[in-house]
C-alpha positions in Angstrom: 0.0 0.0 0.0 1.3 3.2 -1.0 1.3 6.4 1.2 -1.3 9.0 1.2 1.6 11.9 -0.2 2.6 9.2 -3.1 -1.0 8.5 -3.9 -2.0 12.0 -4.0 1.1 12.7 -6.1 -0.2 9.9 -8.7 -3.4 11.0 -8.7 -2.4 14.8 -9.6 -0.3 13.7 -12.2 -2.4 11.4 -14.1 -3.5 12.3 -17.7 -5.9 9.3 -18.5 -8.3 11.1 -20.1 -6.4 14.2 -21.6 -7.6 13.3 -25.1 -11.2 13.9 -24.1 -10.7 16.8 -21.7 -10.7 20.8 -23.9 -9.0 22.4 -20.9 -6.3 19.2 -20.1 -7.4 17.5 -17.1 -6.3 19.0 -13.5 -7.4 16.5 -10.9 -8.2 18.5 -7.9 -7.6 16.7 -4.7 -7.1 17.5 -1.0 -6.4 14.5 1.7 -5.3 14.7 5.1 -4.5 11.3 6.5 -6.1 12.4 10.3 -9.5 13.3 8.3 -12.5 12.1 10.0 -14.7 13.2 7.1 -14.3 12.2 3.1 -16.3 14.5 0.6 -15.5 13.3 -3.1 -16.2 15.5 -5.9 -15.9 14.7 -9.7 -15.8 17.1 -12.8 -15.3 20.5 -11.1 -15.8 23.8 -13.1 -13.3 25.8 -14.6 -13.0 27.8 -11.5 -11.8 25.4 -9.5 -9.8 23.9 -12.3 -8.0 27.1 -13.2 -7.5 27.7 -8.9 -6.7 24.0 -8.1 -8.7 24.4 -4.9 -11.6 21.7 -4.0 -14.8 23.1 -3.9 -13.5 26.8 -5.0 -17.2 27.6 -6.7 -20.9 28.2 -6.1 -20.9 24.5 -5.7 -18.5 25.1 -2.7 -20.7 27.5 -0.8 -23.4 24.9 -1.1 -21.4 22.2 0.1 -20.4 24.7 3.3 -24.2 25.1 4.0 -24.5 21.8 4.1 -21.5 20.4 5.4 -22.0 19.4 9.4 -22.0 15.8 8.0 -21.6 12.3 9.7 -19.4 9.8 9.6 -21.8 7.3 7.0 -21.7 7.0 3.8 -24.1 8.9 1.5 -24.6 10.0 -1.7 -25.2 13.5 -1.9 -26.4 15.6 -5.0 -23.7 17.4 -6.7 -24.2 21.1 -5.0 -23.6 22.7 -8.4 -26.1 25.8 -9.3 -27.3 23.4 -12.3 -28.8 20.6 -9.3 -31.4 23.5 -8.6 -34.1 21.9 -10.7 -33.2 18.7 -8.5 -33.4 20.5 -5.2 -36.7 22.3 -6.0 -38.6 19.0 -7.1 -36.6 17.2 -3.9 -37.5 20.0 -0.8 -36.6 17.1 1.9 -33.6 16.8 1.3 -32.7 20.3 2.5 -35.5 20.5 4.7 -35.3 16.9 6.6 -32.2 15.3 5.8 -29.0 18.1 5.8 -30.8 19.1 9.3 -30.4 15.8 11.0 -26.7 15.3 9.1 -26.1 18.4 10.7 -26.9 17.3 14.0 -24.8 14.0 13.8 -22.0 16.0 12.5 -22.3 17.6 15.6 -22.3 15.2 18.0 -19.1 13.4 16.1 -17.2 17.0 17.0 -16.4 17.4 13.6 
């Protein structure tokens, strides 16, 4: 098993799918080995692609308001401004289930 610094390394530096990317392909990644928490994006914008920071977009604020998350595993809708048609036709899960994430963040002190 390779170390997290080594694995991160690879993973910047891979260029798979250059061929189909217009803008080359930047894989944005941030690990900490202590991390309690694991939040996995995929195709970011070309602000975060041009900044190389996760989560450097409207779909970052979103993910802040709704960060407060527990340690499970759950598929979340991408917070980009283009899931807005999802969220309005899907009120619960802002109103019922980032609310109780949100309080199990909270009692895992994270």
């Amino acid at each position: 098993m390779c170390n997290l610094d080594s694995l991160l390394g690879q993973i910047r530096a891979c260029q798979l799918c250059a061929h189909e990317l217009p803008c080359g392909p930047r894989p944005v990644v941030q690990a900490g080995s202590s991390a309690r928490l694991l939040i996995v994006g995929q195709a970011p914008g070309r602000k975060v692609h041009a900044s190389g920071v996760p989560f450097d977009d409207a779909s970052g604020q979103r993910l802040r308001n709704w960060q407060q998350l527990p340690d499970l595993f759950l598929a979340l809708p991408h917070p980009s401004p283009r899931n807005q048609l999802w969220l309005r036709n899907n009120p619960w899960f802002e109103q019922q289930l980032l609310p109780e994430l949100r309080r199990r963040m909270q009692l895992l002190a994270l």
